[in-house]
LOBA-172059 format. One record per residue: residue in one letter; x negated, y, z negated of N, C-alpha, C in turn. Coordinates in steps of 0.1 Angstrom, whole numbers, padded with zeros to 4 digits, always signed. Atoms other than C-alpha are relative to their C-alpha. Example, Ala and Ser with C-alpha at 12.3 -4.5 7.8 and 13.67 -1.06 7.14 Angstrom:
! residues 2
A-0009-0012+0000-0123-0045-0078-0009+0012+0000S+0009-0011+0000-0137-0011-0071+0008+0011-0008
//
This chain:
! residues 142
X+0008+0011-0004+0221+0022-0167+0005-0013-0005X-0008+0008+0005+0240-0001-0189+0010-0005+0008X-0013+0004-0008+0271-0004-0171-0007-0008+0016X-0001+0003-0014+0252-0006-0136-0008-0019+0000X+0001+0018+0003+0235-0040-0153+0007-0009+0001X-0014+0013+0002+0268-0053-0165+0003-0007+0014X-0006+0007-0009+0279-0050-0133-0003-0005+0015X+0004+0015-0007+0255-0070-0114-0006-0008-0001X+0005+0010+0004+0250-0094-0136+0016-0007-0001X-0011+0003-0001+0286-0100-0135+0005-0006+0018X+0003+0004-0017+0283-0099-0093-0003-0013-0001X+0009+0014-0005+0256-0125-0096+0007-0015-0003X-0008+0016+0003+0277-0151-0114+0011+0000+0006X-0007-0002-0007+0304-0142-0096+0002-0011+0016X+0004+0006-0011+0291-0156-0067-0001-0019+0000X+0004+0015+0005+0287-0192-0083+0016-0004-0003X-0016+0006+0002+0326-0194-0089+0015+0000+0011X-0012+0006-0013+0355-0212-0072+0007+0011+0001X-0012-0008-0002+0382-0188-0056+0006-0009+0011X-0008+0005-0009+0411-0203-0038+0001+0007+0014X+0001-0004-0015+0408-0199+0001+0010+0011+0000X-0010-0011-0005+0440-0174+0003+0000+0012-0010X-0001-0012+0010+0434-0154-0030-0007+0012+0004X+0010-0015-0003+0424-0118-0026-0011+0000-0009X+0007-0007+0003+0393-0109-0034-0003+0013-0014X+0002-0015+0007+0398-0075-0045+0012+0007+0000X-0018-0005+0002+0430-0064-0061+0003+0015-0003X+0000-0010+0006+0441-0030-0070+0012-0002-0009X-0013+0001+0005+0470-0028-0094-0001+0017-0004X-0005-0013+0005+0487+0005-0094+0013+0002-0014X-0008-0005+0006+0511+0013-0121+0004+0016+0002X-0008-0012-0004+0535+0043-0113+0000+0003-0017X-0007-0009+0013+0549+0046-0151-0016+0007-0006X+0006-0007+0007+0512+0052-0165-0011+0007+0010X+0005-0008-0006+0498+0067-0132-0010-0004+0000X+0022+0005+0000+0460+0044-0132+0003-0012+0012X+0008+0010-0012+0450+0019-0107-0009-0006-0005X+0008+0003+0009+0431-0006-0124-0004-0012+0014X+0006+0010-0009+0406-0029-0096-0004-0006-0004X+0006+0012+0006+0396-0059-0101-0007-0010+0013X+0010+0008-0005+0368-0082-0084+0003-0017-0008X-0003+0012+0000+0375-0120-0082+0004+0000-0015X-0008+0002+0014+0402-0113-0116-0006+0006-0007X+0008-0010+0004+0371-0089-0129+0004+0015-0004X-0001-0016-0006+0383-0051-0140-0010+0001-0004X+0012-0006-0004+0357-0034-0127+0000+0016+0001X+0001-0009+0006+0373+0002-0128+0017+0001-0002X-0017-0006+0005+0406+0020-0142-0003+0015+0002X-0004-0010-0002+0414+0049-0128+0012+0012+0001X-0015-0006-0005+0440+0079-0126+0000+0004+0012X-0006-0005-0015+0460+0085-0097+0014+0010+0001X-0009-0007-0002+0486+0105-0084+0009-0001+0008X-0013+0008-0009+0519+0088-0068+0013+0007+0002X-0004-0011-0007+0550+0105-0055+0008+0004-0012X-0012-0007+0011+0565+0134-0073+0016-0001+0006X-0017-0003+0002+0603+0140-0075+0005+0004+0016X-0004-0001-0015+0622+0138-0040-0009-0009+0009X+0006+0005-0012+0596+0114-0025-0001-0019-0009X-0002+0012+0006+0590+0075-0032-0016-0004+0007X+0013+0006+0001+0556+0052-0042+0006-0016+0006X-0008+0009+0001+0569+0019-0027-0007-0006-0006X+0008+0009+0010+0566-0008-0052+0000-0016+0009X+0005+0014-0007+0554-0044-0038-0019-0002-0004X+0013+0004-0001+0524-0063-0030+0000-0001+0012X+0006+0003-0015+0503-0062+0003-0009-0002-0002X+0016+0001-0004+0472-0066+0021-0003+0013+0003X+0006-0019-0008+0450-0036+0032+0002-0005+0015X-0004+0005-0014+0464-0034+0068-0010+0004+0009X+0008-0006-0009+0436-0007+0083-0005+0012-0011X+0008-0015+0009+0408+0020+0071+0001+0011+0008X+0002-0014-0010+0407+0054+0085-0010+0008-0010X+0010-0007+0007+0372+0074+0068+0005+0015-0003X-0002-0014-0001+0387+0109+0080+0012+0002+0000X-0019+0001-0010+0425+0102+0087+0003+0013-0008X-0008-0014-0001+0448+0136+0088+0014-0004+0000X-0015+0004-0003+0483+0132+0081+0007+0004+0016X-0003-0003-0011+0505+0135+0113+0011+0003-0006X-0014-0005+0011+0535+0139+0088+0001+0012-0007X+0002-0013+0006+0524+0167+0067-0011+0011+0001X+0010-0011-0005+0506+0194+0085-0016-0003-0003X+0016+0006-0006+0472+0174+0091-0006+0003-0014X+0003+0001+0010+0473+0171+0053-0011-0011+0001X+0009+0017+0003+0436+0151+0046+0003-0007-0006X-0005+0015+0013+0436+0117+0032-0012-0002+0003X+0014+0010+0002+0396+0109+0030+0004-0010-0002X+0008+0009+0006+0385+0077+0024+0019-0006+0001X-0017+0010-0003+0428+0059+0035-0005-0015+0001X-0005+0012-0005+0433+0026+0031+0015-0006+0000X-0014+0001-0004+0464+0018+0045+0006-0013-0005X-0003+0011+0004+0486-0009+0030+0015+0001+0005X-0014+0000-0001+0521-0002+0042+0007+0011+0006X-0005-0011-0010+0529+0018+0076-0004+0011-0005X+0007-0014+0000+0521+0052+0069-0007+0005-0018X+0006-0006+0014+0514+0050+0028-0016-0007-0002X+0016-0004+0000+0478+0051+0020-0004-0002-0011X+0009-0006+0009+0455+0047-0010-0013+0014+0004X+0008-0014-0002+0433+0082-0005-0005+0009-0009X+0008-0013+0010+0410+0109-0022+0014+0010+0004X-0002-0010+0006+0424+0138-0033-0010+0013-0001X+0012-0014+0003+0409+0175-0034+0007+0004-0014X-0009-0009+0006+0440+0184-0056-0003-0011-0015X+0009+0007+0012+0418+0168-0090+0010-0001-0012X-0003-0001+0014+0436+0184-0117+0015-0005+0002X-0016+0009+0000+0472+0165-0107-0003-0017-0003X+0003+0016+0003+0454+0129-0112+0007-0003-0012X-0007+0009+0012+0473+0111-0139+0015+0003-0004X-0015-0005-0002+0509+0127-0126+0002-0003+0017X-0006+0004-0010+0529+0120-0099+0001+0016+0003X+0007-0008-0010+0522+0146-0073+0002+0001+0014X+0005+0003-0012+0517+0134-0039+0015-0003+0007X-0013+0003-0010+0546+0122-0006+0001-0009-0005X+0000+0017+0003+0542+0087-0019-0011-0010+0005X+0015+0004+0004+0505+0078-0013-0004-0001-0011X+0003+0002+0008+0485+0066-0036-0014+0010-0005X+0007-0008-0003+0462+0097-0043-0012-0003-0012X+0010+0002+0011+0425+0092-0061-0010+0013+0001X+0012-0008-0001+0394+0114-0072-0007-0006+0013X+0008-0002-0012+0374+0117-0038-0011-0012-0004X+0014+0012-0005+0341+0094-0052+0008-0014-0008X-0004+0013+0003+0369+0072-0066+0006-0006+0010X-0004+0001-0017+0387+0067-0032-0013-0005+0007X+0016+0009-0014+0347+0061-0017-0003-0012-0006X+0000+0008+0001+0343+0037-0039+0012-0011+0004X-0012+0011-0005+0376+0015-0032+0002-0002+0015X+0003+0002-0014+0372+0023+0006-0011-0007+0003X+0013+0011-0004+0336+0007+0006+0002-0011-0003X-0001+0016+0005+0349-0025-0016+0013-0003+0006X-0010+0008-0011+0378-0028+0010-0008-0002+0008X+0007-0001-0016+0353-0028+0041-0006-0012-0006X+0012+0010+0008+0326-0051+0018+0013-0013-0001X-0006+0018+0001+0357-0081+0007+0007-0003+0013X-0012+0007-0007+0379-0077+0036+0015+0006+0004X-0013-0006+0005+0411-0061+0046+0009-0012-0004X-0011+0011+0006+0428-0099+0042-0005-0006-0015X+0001+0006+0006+0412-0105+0012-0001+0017-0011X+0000-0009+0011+0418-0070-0006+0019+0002-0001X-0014+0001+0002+0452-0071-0023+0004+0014-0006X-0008-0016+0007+0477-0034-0035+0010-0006-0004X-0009+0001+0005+0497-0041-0060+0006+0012-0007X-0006-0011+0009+0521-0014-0071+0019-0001-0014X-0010+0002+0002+0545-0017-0097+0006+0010-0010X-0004-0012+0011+0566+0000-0124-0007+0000-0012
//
């Protein structure tokens, strides 16, 4: 009950403060070396999570984008109609997405998606739809 105060009493002033017309929104920052994804609301972290980015033989690309497109149900067409719940796509075919495969979160794992727990993936797919795909930023780096 605590936390769900914080954070929207944190919302509400939120709302009262300047952001520059081009700034995202709603940032993710992935780190590969320690495997979390930490989001942030107008420069706000709001959660830190682990994830699961590409194991050995495949590549996480590192940059910054926008979210280009959502898909709720998307099916890989690359790896045997491997699911990706809850995709937000940032860069041609790589993906932030839930995960079934739970107990690999906080290791590299995956083709080179960004793989999350399933109600952590719903959440980050609802707060890309809610700020914006031009105003939700993926940052991944080393």
């Amino acid at each position: 009950m605590r936390k769900s105060f914080l954070t929207a009493l944190i919302a509400a002033l939120l709302q009262f403060a300047v952001h520059p017309a081009n700034a995202a929104n709603l940032i993710a920052d992935i780190s590969l070396s320690s495997q979390t994804m930490t989001v942030r609301q107008y420069g706000v972290v709001m959660y830190r999570w682990k994830v699961s980015t590409a194991r050995k033989g495949y590549v996480t690309p590192r940059g910054s984008w926008s979210a280009k497109w959502l898909s709720r149900n998307h099916r890989s067409r690359k790896y045997d109609d491997a699911p990706m719940p809850y995709a937000v796509f940032f860069n041609g075919g790589y993906a932030i997405h839930a995960t079934y495969d739970i107990k690999r979160l906080g290791r590299p794992a995956s083709h080179g998606c960004v793989r999350l727990h399933p109600n952590n993936a719903a959440e980050f797919f609802a707060l890309t739809r809610e700020h914006g795909l031009k105003n939700t930023r993926i940052v991944i780096t080393r």
